[in-house]
N, C-alpha and C positions, 0 to 999 in steps of 0.2 A: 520613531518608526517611520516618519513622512520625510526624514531625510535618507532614513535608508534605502526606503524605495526611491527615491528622487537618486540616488548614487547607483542603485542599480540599472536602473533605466537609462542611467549616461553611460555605462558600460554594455549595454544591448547585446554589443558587437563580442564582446569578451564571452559574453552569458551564452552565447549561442557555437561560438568556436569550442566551446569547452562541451556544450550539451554533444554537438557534432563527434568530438573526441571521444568521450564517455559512449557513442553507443556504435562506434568503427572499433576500438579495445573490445567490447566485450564478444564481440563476431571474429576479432584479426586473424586466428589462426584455422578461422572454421573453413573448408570448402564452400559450403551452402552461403556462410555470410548471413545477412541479413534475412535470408527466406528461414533462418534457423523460426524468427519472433513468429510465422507462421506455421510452424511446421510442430513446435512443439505441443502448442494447444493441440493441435489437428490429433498426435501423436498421443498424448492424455487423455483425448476421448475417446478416441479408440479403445487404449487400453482398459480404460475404465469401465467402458461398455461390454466387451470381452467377457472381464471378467464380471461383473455386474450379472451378465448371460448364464455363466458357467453356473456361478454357485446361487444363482436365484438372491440377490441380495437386493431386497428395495425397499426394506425398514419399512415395510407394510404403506408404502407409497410407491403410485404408480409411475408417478412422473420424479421419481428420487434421484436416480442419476441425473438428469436435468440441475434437481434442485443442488448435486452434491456438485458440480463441474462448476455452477455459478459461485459457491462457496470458496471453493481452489483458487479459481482465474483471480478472484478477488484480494484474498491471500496472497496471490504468489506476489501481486508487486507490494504490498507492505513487506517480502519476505527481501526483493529484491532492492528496495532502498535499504532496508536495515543491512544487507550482507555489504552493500556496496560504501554506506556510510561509513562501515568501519578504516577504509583508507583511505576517504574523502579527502581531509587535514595531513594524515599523517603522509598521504602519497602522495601528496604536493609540496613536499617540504621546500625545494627551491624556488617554488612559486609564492610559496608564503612568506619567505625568506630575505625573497629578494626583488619582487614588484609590489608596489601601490596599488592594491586593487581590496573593493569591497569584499571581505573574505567568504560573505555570507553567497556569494556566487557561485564555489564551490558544492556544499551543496545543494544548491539551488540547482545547478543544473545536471548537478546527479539526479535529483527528484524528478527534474523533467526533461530527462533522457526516460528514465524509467516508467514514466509517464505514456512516452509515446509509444512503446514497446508494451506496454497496457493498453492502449484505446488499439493497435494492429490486432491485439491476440482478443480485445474485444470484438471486430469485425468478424473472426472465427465461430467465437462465441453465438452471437447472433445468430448467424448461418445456421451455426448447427439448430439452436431452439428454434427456427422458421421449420427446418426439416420436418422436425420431430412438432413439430405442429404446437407449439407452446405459445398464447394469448399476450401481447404485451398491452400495461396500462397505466397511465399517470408516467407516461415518456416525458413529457415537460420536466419535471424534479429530476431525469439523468442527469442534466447540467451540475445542478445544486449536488448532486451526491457525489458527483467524481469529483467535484473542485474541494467537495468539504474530505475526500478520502485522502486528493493532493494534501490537503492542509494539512493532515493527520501525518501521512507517510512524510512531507519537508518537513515536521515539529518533531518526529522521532528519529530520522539521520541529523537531523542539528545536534540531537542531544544524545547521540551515539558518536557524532563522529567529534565531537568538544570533547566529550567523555572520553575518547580512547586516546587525546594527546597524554590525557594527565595521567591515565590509568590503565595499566598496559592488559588487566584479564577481563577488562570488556568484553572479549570475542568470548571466552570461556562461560561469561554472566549473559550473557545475549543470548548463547545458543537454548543455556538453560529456560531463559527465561520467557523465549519466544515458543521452546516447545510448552509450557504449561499456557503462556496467551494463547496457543493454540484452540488446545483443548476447552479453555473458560468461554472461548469463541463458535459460535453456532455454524462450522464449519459443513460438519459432517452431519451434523442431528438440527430437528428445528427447536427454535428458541421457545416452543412451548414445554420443552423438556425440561429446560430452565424455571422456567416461570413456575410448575407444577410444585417444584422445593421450596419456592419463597411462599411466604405469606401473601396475600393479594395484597397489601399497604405495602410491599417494599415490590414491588416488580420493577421498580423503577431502579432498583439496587442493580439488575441484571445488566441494563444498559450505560452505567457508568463507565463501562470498558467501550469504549468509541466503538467497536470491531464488529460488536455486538448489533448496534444501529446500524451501520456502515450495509452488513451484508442484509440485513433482514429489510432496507430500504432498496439496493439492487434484485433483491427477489421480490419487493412487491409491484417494481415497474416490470422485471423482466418477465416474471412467472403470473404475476397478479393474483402473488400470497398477501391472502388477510388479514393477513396478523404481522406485528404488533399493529397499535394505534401508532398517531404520528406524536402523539404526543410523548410517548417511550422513545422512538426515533429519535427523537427531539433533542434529549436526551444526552444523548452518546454522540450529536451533532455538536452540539454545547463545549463536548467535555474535547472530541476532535480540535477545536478550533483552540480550546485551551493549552493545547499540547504543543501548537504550533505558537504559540504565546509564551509560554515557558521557555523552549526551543529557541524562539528568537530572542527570548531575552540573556538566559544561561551564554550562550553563543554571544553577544554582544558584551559582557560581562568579561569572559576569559579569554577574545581574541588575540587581546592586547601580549596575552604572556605565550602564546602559538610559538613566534621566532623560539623564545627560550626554552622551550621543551623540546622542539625536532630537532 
């Protein structure tokens, strides 16, 4: 692992031409371009608010829309490394094919493309919860939670975009499988909904799914919700950083056979 980061690090200049490319493709064809990363948040809370207004909807929480926007924004970039990891490998086949370079670069700077298109549509985010007058607390631990979210979202395109050299209905088991992570995820509803079905000696089962920790730590700095302990956080922190372990080792493991599948 201490030479791979020592090979990427000497590749700096590669890692960064590639993040660059990765997030000029995903704007090329738009008018707006780049104001799209602010424009769309903008665009989701409106509508969400909208209708939130219309049909009276606030899961008998006052500040629910709030609570449900920070669940989304969070989401969407897990949703955007996963969609984007699927042609990581396979859409650089001449790159893989045909230059000397640490492969894990690839997605590396899918993850942190999509990174920075997260912390813009987090700048949105914020704005709007100062508007709407929302408390924040324990902002120190933002650091720790975005990097351990980075960690989570590089150890799932690793192991998506490895995955789909070998096996071509990943996209088909992905979509599946990301809409039931969904739902097992405290996106829309709070994670006391969860906890309420477990036993109290397994609560800690709830947050085995990283997604679980992940958002319920971004609403306790953003919102300065009480719940969970950090010690459940903790948790799904653990399991985040293991997925990126997995990830970098699966990925290390079958790059070698990359050329002979593309």
């Amino acid at each position: 692992m201490i030479s791979l980061f020592k090979d990427v690090c000497e590749r700096r200049e590669l890692l960064w031409i590639l993040v660059a490319r990765n997030l000029k493709i995903r704007y090329k064809n738009s008018a707006l371009g780049f104001f799209w990363t602010l424009l769309s948040p903008l665009f989701m809370i409106l509508i969400y608010a909208t209708f939130a207004s219309i049909l009276k909807w606030n899961s008998g929480k006052p500040d629910y829309l709030q609570f449900l926007i920070i669940g989304l924004v969070i989401w969407q970039f897990l949703m955007m490394c996963l969609g984007d990891s699927l042609n990581t490998i396979t859409g650089s086949s001449n790159l893989v094919k045909k230059t000397a370079f640490p492969r894990v670069i690839l997605p590396l700077a899918m993850t942190v493309a999509n990174l920075i298109n997260f912390l813009l549509t987090s700048v949105i985010l914020v704005l709007y919860l100062i508007i709407m007058r929302i408390s924040f607390s324990n902002l120190g631990w933002l650091p720790v939670i975005v990097l351990t979210h980075f960690a989570l979202c590089l150890g799932m395109g690793l192991i998506v975009s490895t995955t789909n050299v070998f096996f071509k209905d990943t996209e088909h088991l992905l979509g599946v499988g990301t809409l039931a992570w969904f739902f097992l995820s405290p996106v829309f509803y709070s994670i006391s909904l969860q906890l309420d079905r477990l036993p109290d000696s397994l609560d800690w089962a709830a947050f085995l799914n990283p997604m679980t920790g992940i958002i319920c730590a971004y609403r306790v700095c953003l919102m300065s919700d009480t719940s969970p302990g950090r010690g459940m956080i903790a948790v799904s922190f653990v399991m985040a950083w293991l997925v990126l372990a997995l990830g970098l080792l699966l990925f290390q493991h079958l790059q070698r056979r990359f050329a002979e599948e593309l």
